[in-house]
C-alpha positions in Angstrom: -109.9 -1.1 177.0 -108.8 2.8 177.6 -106.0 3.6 175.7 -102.5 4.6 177.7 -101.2 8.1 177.2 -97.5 8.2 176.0 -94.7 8.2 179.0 -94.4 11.1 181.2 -91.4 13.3 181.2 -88.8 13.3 184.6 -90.1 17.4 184.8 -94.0 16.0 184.8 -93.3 13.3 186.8 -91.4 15.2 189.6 -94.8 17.8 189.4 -97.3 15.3 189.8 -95.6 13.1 192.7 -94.9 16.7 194.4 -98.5 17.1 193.7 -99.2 13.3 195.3 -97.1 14.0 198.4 -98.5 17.3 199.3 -102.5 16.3 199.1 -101.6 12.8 200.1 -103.0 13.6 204.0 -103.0 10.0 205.6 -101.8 8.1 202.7 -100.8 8.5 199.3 -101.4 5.4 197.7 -105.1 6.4 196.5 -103.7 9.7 195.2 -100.5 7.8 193.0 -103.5 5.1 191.6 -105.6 8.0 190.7 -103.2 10.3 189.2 -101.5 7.2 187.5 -104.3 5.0 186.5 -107.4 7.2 186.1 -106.1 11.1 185.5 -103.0 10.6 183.3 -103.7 7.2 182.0 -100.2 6.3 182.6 -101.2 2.7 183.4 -103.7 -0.2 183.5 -105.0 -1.1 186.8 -103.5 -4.6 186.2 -100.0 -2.9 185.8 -100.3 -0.8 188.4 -101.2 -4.2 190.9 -98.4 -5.6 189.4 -95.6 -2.8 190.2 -98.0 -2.2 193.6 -96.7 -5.7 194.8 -93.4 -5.9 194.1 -93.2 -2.8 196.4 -94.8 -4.4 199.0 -92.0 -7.5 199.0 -89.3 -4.9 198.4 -87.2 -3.4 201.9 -88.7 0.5 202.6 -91.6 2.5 202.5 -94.2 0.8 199.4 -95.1 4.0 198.2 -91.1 5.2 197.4 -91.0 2.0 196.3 -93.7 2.3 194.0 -92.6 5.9 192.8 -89.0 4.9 191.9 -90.3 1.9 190.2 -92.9 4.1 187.9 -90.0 6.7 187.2 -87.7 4.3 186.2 -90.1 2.9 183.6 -91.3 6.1 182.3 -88.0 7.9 182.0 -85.1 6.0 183.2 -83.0 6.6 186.1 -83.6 10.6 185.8 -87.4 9.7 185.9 -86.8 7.4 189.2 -85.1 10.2 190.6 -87.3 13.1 189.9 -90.4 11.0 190.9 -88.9 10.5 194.4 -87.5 13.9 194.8 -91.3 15.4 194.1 -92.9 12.6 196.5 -90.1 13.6 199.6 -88.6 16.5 199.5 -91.4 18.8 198.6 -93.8 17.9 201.1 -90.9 17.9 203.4 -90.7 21.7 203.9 -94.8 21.4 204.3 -94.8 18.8 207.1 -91.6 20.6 209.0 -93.9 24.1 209.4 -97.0 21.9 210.0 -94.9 19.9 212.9 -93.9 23.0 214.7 -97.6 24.4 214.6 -98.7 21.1 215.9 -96.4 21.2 219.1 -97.9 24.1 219.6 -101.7 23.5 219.4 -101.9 19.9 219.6 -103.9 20.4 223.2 -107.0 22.6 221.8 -109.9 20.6 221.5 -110.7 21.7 217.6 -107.0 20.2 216.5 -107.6 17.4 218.3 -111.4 16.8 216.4 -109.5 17.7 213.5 -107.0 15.2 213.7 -109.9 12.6 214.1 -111.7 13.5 211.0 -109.0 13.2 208.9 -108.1 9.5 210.3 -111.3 8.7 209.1 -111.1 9.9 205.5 -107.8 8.4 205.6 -109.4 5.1 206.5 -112.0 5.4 203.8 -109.5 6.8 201.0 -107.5 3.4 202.2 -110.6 0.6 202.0 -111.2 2.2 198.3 -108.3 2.1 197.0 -108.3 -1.7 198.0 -111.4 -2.3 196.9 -110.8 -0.6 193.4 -107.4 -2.9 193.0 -109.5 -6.0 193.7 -112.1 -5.0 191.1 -109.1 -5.6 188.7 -108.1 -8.5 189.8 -109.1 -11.6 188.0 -111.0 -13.8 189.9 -109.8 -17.3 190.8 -109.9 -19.6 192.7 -105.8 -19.4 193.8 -105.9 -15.5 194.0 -109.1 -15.6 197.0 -107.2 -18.3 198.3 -104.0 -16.1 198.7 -105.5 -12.9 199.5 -107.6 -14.5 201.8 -104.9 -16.1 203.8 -103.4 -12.7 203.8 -106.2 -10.6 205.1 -106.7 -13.3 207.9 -102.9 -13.6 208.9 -102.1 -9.8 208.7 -105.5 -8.2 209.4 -107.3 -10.8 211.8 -104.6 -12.5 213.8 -101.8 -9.5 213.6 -99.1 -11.8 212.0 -95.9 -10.0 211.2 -95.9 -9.0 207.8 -92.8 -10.5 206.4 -93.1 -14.2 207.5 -96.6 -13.8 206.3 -95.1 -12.3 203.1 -92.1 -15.0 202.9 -94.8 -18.0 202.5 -97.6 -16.9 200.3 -95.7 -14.8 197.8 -93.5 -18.0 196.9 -96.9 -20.0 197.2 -98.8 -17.6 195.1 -95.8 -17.9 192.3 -95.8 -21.6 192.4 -99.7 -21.6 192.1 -99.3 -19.1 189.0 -96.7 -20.9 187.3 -98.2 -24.2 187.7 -101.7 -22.8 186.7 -100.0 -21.3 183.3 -98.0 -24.7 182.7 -101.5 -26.7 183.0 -103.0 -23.7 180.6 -99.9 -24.0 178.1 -100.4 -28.4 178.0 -103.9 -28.1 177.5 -103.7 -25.4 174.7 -100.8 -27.5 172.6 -103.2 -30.5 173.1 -106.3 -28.6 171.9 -103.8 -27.2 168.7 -102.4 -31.0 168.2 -106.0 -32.2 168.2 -107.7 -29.7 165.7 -104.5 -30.0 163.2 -104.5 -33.9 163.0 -105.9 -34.7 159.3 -109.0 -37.1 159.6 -108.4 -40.5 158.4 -110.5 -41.3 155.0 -112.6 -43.7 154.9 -111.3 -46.9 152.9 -113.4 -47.9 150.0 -114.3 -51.2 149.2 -112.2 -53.1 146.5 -115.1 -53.8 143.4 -116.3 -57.0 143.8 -116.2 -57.3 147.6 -119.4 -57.6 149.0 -120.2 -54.5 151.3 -119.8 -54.8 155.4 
């Protein structure tokens, strides 16, 4: 197991999101996991999946979400804040000036092939930053079940997401709890077991013929 570099300051933290935000083209969500998880060593993978969902179930954007959520753990309500305020408002000023040179040269041909490169990195960036998550993933029998179901209601049939969301999150809690309550049972009965003294073996009163 890598070991986790001590908390980030709110200055570092508002640096590296504003970092995030401006080379984030098409997503940033690879970018936070790999400045978070593999450059900084901020976080465990496991951690990172863990914050990573509860901004999915949250209201608003997952990746603001997911930056005040690793701000406020670092450093507090000052870290929350400056990790939002380098993930918005810098690249803010940056997409502003590239908006206005896209109204004007969104027509000519070597934009538009541009444009259509980049949605395909974006698309790959995407697909490995899933694939890297799963990898960290244990691997039961309840999670395929539940990311399954997910991947064929949201990305096969084109469910909405928060119906979708509203029945297997509570599912996939009820599956985990019940899983660790089973786990808990058959570890006390396993402790009970190997702690129970055997029972000697009764020796025969002199005299008595042997059985």
């Amino acid at each position: 197991m890598v070991a986790l570099a001590p908390p980030p300051t709110p200055r570092r933290l508002f640096i590296e999101f504003a970092r995030m935000g401006l080379s984030g083209f098409g997503g940033v969500l690879p970018f936070v996991r790999r400045a978070v998880v593999e450059r900084n060593r901020w976080l465990g993978d496991r951690d990172f999946v863990e914050l990573l969902s509860l901004g999915q179930v949250l209201p608003g954007p997952n990746v603001i979400n997911l930056a005040l959520m690793l701000g406020l753990r670092f450093a507090g309500l000052r870290g929350a804040l400056a990790a939002f305020a380098g993930l918005v408002m810098v690249p803010m000023v940056g997409v502003l000036a590239l908006m206005l040179l896209y109204e004007h040269y969104r027509d000519v041909a070597a934009v538009q092939r541009m444009l259509t490169g980049m949605t395909a990195v974006s698309a790959g960036l995407v697909l490995s930053t899933g694939f890297k998550l799963a990898q960290s993933q244990p691997r039961t029998v309840r999670g395929l079940m539940i990311g399954g179901a997910a991947f064929v209601a949201i990305g096969l049939l084109r469910w909405p997401l928060v119906p979708v969301m509203a029945v297997l999150v509570p599912m996939g809690l009820v599956l985990e709890w019940r899983s660790e309550q089973l786990a808990r049972r058959a570890q006390a009965a396993a402790i009970e077991a190997s702690s129970t003294p055997p029972v000697p073996p009764v020796s025969p009163v002199p005299g008595e013929p042997r059985q």
